[in-house]
C-alpha positions as CSV (number, residue, x, y, z in Angstrom):
1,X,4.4,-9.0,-20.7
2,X,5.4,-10.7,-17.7
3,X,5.1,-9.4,-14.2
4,X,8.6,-10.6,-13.2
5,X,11.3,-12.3,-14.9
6,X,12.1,-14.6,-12.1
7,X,9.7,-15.6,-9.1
8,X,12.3,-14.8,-7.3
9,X,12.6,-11.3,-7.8
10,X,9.1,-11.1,-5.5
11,X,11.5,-12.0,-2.5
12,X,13.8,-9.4,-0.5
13,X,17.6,-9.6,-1.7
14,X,18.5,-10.8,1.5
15,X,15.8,-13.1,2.2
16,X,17.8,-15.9,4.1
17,X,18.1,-13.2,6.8
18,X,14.4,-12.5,6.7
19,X,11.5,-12.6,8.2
20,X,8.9,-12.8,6.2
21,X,4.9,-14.6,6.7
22,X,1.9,-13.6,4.9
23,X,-1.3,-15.7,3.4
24,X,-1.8,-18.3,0.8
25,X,-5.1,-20.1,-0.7
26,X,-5.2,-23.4,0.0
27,X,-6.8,-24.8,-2.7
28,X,-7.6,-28.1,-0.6
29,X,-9.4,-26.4,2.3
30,X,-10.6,-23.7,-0.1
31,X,-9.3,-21.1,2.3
32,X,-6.6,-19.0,3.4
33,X,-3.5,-20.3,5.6
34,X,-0.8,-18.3,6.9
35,X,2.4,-19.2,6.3
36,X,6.0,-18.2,7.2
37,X,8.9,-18.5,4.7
38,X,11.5,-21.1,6.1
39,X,14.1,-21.9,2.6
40,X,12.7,-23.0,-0.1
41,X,9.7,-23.5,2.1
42,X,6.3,-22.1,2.5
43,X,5.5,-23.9,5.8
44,X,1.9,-23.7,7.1
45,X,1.5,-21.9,10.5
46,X,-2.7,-22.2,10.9
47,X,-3.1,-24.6,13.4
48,X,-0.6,-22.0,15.8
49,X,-2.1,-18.9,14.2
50,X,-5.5,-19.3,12.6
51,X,-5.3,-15.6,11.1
52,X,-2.4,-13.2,10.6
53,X,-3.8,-10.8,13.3
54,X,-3.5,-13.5,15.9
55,X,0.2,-14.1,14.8
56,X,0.9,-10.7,15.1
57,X,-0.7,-10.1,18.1
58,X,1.5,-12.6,19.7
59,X,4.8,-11.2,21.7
60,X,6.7,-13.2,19.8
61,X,5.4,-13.7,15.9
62,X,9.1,-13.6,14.7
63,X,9.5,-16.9,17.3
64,X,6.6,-18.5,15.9
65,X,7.4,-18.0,12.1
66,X,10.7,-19.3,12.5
67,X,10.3,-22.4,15.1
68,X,6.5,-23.5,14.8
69,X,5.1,-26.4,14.0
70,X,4.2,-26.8,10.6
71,X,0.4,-28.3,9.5
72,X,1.9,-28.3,6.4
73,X,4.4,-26.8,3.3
74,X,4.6,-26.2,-0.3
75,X,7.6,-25.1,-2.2
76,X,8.4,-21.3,-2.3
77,X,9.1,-21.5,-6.0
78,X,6.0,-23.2,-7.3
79,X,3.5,-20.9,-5.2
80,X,5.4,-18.0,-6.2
81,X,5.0,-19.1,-9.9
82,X,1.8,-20.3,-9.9
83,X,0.9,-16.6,-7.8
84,X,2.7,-14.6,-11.0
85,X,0.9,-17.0,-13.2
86,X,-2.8,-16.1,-11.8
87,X,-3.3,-20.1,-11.4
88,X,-5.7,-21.6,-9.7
89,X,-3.7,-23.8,-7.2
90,X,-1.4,-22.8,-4.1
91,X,-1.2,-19.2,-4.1
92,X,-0.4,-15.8,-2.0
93,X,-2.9,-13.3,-0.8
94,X,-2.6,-10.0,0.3
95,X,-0.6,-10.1,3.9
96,X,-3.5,-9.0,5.5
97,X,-6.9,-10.7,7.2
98,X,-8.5,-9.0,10.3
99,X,-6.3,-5.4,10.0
100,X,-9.0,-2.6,9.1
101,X,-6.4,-1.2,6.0
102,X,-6.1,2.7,6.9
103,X,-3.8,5.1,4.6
104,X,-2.2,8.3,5.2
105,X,-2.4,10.7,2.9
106,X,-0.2,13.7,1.6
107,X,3.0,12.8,3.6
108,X,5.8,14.2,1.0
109,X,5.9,17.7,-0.3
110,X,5.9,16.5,-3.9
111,X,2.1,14.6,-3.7
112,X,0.5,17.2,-1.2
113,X,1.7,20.0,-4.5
114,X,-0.2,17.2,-6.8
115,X,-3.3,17.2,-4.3
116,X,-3.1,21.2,-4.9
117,X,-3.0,20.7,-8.6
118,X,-5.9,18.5,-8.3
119,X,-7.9,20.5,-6.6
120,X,-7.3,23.7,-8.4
121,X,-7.8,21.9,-11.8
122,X,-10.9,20.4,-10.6
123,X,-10.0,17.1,-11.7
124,X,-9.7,18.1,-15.4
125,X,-6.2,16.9,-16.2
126,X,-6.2,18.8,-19.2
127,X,-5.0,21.3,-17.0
128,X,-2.6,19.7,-15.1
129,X,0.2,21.1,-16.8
130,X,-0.7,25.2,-16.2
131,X,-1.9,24.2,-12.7
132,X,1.4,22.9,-12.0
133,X,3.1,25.8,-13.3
134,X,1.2,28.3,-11.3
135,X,1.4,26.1,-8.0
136,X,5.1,25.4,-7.9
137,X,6.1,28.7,-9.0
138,X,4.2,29.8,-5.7
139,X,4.7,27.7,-3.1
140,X,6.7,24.5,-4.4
141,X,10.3,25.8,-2.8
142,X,8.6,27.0,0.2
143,X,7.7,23.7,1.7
144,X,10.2,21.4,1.9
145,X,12.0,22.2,5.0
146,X,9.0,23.2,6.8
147,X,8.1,20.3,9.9
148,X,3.7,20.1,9.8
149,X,2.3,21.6,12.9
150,X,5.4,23.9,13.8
151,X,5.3,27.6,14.1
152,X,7.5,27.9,11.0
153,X,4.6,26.0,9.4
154,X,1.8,28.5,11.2
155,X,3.4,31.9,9.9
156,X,3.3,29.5,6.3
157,X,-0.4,28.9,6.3
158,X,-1.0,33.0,7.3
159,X,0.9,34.1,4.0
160,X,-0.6,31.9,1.9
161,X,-4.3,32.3,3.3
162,X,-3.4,36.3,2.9
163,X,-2.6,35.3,-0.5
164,X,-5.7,33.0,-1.2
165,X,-3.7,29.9,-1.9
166,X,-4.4,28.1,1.4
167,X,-6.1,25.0,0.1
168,X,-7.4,21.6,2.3
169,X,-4.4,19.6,1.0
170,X,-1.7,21.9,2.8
171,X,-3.9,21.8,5.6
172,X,-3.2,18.3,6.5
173,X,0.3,18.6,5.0
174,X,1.1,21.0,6.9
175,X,-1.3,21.6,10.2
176,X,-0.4,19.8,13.2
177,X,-2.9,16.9,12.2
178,X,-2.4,14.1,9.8
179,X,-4.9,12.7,7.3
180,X,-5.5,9.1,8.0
181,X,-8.4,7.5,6.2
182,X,-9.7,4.2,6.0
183,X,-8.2,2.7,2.2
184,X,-10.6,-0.1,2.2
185,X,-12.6,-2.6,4.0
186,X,-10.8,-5.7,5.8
187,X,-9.9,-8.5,3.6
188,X,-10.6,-6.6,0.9
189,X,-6.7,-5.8,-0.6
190,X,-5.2,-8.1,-3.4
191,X,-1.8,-9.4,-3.9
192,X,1.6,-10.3,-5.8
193,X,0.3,-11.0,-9.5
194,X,-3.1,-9.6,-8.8
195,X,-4.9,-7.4,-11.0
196,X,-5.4,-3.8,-9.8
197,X,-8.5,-2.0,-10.6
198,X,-8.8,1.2,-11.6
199,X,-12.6,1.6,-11.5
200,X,-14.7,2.7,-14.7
201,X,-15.4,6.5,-16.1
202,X,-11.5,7.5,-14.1
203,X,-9.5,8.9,-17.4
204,X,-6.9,10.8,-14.6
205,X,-5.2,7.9,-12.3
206,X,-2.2,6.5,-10.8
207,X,-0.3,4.0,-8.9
208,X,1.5,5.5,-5.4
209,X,3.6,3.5,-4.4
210,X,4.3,3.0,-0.6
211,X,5.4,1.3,2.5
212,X,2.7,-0.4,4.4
213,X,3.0,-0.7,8.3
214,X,1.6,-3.3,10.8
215,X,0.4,-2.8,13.9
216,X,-0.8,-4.7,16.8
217,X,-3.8,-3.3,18.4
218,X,-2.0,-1.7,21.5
219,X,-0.1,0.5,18.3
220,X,3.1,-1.0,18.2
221,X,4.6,-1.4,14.6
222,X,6.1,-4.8,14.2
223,X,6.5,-5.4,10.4
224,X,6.6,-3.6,6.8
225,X,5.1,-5.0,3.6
226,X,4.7,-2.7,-0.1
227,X,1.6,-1.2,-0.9
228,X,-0.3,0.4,-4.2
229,X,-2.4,2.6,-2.7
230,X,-4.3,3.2,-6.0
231,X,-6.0,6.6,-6.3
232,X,-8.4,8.4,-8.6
233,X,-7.1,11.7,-9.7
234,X,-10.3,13.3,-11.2
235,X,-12.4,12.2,-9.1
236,X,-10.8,13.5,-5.9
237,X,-9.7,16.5,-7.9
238,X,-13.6,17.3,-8.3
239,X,-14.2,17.1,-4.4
240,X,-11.9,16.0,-1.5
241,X,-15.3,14.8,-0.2
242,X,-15.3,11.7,-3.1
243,X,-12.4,10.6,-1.5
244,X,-13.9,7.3,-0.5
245,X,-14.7,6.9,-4.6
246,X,-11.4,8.1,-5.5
247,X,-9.6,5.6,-2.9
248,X,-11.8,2.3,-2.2
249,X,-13.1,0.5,-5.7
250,X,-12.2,-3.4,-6.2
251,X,-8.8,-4.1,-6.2
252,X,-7.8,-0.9,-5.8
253,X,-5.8,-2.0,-2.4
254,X,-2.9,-3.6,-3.3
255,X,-0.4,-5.2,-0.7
256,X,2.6,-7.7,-0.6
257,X,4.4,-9.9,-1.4
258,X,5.1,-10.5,2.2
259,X,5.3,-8.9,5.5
260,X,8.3,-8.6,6.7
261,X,8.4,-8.7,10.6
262,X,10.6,-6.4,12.4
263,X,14.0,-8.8,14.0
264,X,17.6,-7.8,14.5
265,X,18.2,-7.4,10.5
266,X,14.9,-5.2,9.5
267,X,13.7,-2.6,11.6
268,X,12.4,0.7,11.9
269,X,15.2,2.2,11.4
270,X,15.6,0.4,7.8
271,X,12.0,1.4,7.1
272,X,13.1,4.9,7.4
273,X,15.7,4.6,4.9
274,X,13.8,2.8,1.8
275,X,14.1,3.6,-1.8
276,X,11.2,2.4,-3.2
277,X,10.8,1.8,-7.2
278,X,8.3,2.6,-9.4
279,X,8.0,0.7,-12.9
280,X,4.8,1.1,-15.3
281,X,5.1,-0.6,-18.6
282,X,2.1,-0.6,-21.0
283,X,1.1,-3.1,-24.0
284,X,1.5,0.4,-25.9
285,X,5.4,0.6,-25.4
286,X,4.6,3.2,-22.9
287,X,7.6,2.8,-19.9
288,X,7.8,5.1,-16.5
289,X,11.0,4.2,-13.8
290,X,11.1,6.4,-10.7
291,X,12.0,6.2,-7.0
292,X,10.5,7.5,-4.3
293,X,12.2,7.8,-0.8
294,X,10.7,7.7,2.7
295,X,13.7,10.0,4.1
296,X,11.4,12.6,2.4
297,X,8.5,11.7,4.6
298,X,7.4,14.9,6.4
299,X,6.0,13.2,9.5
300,X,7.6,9.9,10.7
301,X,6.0,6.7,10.6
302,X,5.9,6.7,14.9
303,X,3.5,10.2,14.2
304,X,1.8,8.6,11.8
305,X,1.1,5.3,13.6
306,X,0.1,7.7,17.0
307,X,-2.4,9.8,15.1
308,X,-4.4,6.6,13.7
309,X,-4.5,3.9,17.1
310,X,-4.3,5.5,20.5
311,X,-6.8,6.3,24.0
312,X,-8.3,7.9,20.6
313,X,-8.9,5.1,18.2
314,X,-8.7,1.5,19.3
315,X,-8.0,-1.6,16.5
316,X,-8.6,-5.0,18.7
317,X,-7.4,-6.9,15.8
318,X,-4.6,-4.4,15.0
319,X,-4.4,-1.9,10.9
320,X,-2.5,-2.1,8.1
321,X,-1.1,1.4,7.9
322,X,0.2,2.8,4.4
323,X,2.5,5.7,4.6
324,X,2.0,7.7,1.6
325,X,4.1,8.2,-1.5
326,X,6.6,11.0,-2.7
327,X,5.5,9.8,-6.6
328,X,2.6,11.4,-8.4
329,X,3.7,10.4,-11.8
330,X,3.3,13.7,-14.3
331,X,4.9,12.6,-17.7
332,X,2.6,13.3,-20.3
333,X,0.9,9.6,-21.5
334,X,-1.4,10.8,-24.7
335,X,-2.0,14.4,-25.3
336,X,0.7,16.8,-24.3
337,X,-0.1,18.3,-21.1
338,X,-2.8,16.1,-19.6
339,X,0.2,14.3,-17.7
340,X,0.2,10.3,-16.8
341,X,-2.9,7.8,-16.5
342,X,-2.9,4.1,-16.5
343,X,-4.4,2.0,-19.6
344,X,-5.7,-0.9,-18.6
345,X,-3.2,-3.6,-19.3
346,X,0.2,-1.6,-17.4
347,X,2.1,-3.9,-15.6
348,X,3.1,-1.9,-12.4
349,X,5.8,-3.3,-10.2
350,X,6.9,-1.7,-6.9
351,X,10.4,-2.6,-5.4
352,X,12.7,-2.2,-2.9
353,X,15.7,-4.7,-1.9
354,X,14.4,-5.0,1.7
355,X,11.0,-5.8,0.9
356,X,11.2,-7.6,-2.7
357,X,8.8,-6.8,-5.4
358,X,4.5,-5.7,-5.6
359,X,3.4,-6.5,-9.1
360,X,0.5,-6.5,-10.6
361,X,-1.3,-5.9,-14.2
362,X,-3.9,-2.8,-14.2
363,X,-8.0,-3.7,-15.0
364,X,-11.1,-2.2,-14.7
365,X,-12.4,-2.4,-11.3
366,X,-15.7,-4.0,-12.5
367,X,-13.7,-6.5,-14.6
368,X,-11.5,-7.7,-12.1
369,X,-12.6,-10.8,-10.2
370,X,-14.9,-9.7,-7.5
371,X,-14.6,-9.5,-3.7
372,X,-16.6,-12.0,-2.5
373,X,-14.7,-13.6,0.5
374,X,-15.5,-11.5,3.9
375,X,-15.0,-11.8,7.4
376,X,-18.6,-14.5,7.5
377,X,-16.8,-16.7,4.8
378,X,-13.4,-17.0,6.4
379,X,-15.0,-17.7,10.0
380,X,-17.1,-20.3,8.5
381,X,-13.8,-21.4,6.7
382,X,-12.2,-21.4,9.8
383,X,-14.2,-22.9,11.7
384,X,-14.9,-26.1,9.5
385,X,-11.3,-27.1,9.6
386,X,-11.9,-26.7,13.7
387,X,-9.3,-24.0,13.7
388,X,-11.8,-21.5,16.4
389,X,-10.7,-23.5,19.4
390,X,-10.1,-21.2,22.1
């Protein structure tokens, strides 16, 4: 199967009018460059920006992508092709270097009911289905207009601890705190036509498919890329506390194609108003289509950026922040009632016009090639091609 049918659908539909920069192996240096989209260009921004982080950090990025001089360019089409392709040559990474990649989790109704299910099935999905049952006939219409940390959402949380269904999950969907967690080391995520790992002895998993925000260190949010924040359903379901197992395995930190920084025709604003799609197709004629929305959010991207960088929590080289999905895929894949799980082999693709296309094919963590480039390797990197001038 292919990822895409055209390299093209990896771009936003109105791309002319975008933004857009991210990172690409040079296969000459042997090392990462950042690059801006100019046309049919991929043009070469390094010797300006040596990293994204310091291109983001500057007042202007949006100046710099579109009117700095180039070290170099290759064309759009064949990187994106030879990216879909898994090729060796001139190719995208993840739009990410120096950001510490943080996720915030159960921010729409729908997944913080799944978390519940999760939990109360203790990660058995064989009893998804009657978990589900019980927990939506309970509290599932309850919740939806109810704004987290409000007095509406206090005289919620005393009913339902009266009636002992107060669980961890509608803590942090509901209490005046969000959960924001650290998804996985710096430099670790993978990109367009990656492989996504799902790591080994997981029978219960899923793709969640989201927006992912950056932000400069001093918290301000000045682009949006697509993110897979892959997660582990059994093993979280066993204990909240396996979260980091459930969350951060190779590959399991998917981001891209590009970052699209914020300018007069993409903003916040339009972030707020994303449909994002959802396609899983499997070498075993399994096929899942759904959308997810962001107008659902319960707590709005500004609250969630606040709770994770402040006098609090300082990022000197600024986060990749996902947002948190409304889709927690529950069509049955197998035996009735255990709900969905990936096979290895899916081809997941995550879409929205503004942003262009995520796709990937699913792996086993341990079988997908491993991380071996840190923060040591790209400094050295750096640093022979004299790019650590002050």
């Amino acid at each position: 199967m292919k990822l895409l049918e055209d390299a093209f659908d990896a771009l936003p539909q109105d791309r002319d009018a975008a933004t857009l920069v991210g990172r690409l192996h040079d296969p000459v240096e042997d090392g990462p460059a950042v690059v801006a989209v100019r046309g049919d260009q991929l043009v070469d921004l390094t010797d300006t920006a040596p990293t994204l982080t310091d291109l983001l950090e500057h007042p202007d990025a949006g100046a710099i992508a579109r009117n700095a001089p180039a070290r170099g360019a290759w064309p759009l089409e064949a990187v994106l092709a030879e990216t879909l392709a898994g090729g060796p040559g001139a190719r995208l990474l993840a739009p990410s270097d120096l950001q510490v990649l943080k996720a915030a989790g159960v921010t729409f109704v729908q997944s913080m009911l799944e978390r519940v299910i999760e939990e109360r099935s203790g990660g058995d999905s064989s009893r998804s289905a009657e978990t589900r049952a019980q927990v939506e006939a309970a509290i599932g219409g309850t919740l939806s207009a109810v704004a987290p940390g409000s007095s509406e959402a206090a005289a919620v949380k005393e009913v339902l601890v009266r009636d002992g269904l107060w669980s961890q999950y509608l803590e942090v969907g509901l209490g005046p705190d969000p959960e924001i967690f650290t998804k996985a080391p710096l430099l670790a995520a993978v990109g367009l036509g990656a492989e996504v790992g799902i790591a080994g002895g997981s029978d219960w998993n899923n793709p969640e498919p989201e927006v992912a925000l950056a932000l400069r260190s001093d918290g301000t949010i000045v682009g949006a890329t697509l993110g897979n924040d892959v997660n582990l359903r059994d093993v979280e379901g066993r204990s909240a506390l396996l979260l980091p197992k459930a969350k951060d395995n190779n590959a399991s930190a998917a981001l891209g194609p590009f970052l699209r920084l914020f300018d007069d025709s993409f903003g916040l604003d339009d972030v707020r108003e994303l449909d994002l799609r959802l396609e899983v197709t499997g070498v075993d004629g399994f096929s899942l289509d759904g959308v997810s929305t962001m107008r659902e959010i319960s707590r709005d991207p500004l609250e969630l950026a606040a709770a994770a960088v402040g006098r609090h929590h300082q990022y000197p080289d600024g986060l990749i922040l996902y947002t948190g999905t409304l889709f927690a895929p529950t069509e049955d894949r197998g035996a009735e009632g255990k709900g969905f799980t990936h096979h290895v082999g899916d081809v997941v693709r995550i879409s929205t016009p503004k942003l262009g296309t995520l796709a990937g094919r699913v792996a086993r963590s341990e079988d997908c090639p491993p991380w071996d480039f840190g923060v040591r390797a790209l400094l050295s990197n750096l640093a022979r091609r004299g790019l650590l001038a002050t």
